[in-house]
C-alpha positions as CSV (number, residue, x, y, z in Angstrom):
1,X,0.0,0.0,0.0
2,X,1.7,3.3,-1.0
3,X,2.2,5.9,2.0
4,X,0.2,8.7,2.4
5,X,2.0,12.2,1.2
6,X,2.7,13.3,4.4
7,X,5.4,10.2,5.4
8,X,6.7,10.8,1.9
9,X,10.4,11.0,3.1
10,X,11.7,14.4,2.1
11,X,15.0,13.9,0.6
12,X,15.0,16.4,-1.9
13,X,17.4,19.4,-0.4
14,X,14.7,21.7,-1.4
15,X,10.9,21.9,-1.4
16,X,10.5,21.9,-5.1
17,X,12.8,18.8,-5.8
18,X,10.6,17.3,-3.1
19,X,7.6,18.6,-4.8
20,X,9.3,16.6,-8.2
21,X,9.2,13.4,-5.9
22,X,5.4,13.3,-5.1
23,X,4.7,11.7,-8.4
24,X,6.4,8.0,-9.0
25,X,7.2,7.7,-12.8
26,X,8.6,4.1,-12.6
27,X,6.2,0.8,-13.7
28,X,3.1,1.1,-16.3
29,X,1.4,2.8,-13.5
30,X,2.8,5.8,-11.8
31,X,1.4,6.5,-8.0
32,X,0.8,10.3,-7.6
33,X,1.1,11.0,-4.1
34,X,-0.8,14.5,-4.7
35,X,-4.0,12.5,-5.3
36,X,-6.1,15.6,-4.5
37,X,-6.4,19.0,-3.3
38,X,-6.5,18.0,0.8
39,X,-3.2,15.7,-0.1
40,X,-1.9,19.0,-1.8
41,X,-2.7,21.1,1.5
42,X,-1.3,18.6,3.5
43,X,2.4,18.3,1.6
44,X,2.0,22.4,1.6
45,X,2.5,22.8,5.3
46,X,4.5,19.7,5.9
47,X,7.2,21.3,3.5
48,X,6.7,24.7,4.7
49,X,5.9,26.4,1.9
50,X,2.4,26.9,3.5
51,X,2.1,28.2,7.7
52,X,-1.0,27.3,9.6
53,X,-2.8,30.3,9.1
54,X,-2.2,30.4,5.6
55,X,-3.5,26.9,5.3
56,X,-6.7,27.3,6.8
57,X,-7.0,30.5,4.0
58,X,-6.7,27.9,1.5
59,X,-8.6,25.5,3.0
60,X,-11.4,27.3,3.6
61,X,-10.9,28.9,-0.3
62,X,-11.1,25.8,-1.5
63,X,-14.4,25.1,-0.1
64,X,-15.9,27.4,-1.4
65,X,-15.0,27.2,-4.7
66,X,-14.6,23.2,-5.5
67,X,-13.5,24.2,-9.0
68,X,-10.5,26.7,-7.6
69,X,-9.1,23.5,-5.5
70,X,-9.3,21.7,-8.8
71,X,-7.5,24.4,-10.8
72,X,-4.9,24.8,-8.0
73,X,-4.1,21.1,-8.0
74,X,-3.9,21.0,-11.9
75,X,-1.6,24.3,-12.0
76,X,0.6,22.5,-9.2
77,X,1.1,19.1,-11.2
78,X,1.9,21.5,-14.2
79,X,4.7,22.8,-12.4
80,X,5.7,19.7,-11.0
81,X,6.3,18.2,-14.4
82,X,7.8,21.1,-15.9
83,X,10.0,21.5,-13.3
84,X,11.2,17.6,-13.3
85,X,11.8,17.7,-17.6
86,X,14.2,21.1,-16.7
87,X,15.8,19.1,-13.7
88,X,16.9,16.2,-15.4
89,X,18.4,17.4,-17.8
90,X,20.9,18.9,-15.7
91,X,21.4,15.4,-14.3
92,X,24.4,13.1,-16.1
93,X,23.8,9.0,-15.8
94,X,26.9,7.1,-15.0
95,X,27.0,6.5,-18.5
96,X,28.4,10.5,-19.1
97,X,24.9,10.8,-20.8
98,X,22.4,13.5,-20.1
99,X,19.5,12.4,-17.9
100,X,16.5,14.0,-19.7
101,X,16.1,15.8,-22.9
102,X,17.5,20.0,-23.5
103,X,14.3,20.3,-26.1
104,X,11.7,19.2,-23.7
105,X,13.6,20.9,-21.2
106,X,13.5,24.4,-23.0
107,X,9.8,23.7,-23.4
108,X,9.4,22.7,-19.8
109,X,11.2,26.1,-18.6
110,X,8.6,28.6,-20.9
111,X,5.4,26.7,-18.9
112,X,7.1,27.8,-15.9
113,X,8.1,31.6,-16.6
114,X,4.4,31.5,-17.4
115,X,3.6,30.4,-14.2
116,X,5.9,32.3,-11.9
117,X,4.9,35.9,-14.1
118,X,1.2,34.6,-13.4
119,X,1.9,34.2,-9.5
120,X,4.3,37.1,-9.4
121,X,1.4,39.5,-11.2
122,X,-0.8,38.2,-7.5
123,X,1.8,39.2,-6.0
124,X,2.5,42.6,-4.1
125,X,5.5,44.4,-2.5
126,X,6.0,44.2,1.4
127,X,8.2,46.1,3.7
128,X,10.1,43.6,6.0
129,X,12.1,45.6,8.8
130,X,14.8,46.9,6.4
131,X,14.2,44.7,3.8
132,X,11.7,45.1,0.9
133,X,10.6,41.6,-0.7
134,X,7.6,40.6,-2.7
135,X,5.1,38.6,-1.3
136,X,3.8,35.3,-3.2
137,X,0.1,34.0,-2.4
138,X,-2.7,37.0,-2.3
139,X,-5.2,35.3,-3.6
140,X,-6.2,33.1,-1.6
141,X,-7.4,30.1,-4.0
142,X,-4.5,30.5,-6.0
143,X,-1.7,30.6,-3.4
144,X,-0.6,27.0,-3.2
145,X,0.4,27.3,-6.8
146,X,2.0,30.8,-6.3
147,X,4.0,30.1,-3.8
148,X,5.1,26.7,-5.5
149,X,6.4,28.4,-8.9
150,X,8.2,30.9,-6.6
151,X,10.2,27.8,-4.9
152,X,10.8,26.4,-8.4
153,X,11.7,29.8,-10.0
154,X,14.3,29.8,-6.7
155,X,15.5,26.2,-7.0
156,X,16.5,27.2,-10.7
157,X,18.0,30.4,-10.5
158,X,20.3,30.4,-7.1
159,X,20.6,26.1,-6.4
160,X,23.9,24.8,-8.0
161,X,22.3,22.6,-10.6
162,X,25.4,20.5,-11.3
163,X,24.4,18.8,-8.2
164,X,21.2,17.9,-8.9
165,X,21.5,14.1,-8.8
166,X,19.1,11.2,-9.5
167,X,18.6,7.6,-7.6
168,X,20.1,6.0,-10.2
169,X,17.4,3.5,-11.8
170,X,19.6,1.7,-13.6
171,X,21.2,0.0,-10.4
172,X,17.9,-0.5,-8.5
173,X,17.2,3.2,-7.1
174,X,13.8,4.8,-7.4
175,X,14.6,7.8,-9.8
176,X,13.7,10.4,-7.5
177,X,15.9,13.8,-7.7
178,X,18.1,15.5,-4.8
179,X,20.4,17.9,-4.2
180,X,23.8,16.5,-3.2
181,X,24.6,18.5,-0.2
182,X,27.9,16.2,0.5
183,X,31.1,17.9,1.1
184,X,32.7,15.2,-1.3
185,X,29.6,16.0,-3.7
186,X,29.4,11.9,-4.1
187,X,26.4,11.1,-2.6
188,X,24.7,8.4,-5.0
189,X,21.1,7.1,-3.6
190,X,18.3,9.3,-2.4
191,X,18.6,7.4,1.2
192,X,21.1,4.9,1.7
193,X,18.5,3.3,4.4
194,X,16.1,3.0,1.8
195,X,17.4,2.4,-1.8
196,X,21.2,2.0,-0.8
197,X,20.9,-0.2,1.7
198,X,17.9,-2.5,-0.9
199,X,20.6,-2.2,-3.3
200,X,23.5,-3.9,-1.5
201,X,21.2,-6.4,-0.3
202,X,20.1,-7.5,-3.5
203,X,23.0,-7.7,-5.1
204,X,24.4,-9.6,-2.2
205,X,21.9,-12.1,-2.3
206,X,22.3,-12.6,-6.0
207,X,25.9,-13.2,-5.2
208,X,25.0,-15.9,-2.6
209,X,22.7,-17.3,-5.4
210,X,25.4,-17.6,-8.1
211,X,27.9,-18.9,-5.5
212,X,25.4,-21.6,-4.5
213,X,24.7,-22.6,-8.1
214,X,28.4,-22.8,-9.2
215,X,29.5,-25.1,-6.4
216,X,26.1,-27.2,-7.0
């Protein structure tokens, strides 16, 4: 049974990467863990991207208007896949070849300008102490979304995309994307509890199975 959003690990480095793991592209049948606008809410706060407060603005938004939950789920799965086809193809395989594809990437990264200058023209301009910054998420039925393409407008323009990395499928790992925040900048698996540590295992007890077979 797959886990509900909210003990999704979060393994990402950064809320949007994390937001790029809520859908599993592996198998015929990919699981979205987003499944509707209350899973949506829920992953919002757990990530921070959304406060209490603001939460229950959305939440009670939502309500009201069915249809604007709908649209606000829709824009954030937009934004989810755009961001993953601009992601990967930062990413190089072990092979030395790129990850994803620079066309569908360039395509991917016009959706979201579109995105971010729709949230940005909700947004307005607040004065923080000494600090003027502007303010994602006015609109109440639209401010999951807005505040989501301002994270992935972020994660593009000031994260260090050369290490963006991804679990590598090829050797058993589950294909989601992180950051790798290592000193050594070497990290390999998105957990090495999870798909590390299933890795070794397996490949151990293939090696037990061909030892077994070769002295029978």
């Amino acid at each position: 049974m797959p886990l509900d959003v909210c003990q999704l690990p979060l393994v990402g480095g950064h809320p949007a990467l994390d937001l790029v793991n809520t859908l599993e592209r592996g198998g015929t049948s990919p699981h979205d863990f987003l499944s509707d606008s209350s899973a949506l809410l829920r992953w919002s706060v757990r990530v921070g991207v959304l406060g209490d407060a603001d939460a229950d603005r959305v939440d009670q938004a939502w309500r009201d208007e069915p249809a604007a939950a709908q649209a606000g789920l829709a824009a954030v799965r937009d934004i989810r896949e755009a961001l993953h086809l601009v992601l990967l193809a930062t990413v190089t395989d072990a092979d030395g070849a790129s990850a994803g594809d620079p066309v569908a990437a360039g395509a991917a990264l016009v959706a979201l300008h579109q995105r971010w200058s729709g949230a940005a023209a909700r947004a307005r301009l607040v004065l923080d102490s000494s600090r003027v910054r502007l303010a994602y998420g006015t609109v109440p039925g639209m401010l999951v979304p807005d505040r989501i393409a301002e994270a992935a407008l972020d994660v593009v323009l000031t994260a260090d995309l050369t290490r963006v990395r991804r679990c590598p499928v090829r050797e058993g790992g589950c294909g989601w994307l992180f950051l790798d925040q290592s000193r050594s900048g070497s990290r390999r698996w998105c957990r090495m509890a999870d798909c590390g540590n299933a890795v070794k295992a397996r490949r151990l007890t293939e090696r037990r199975r061909a030892a077994r077979a070769s002295h029978s």
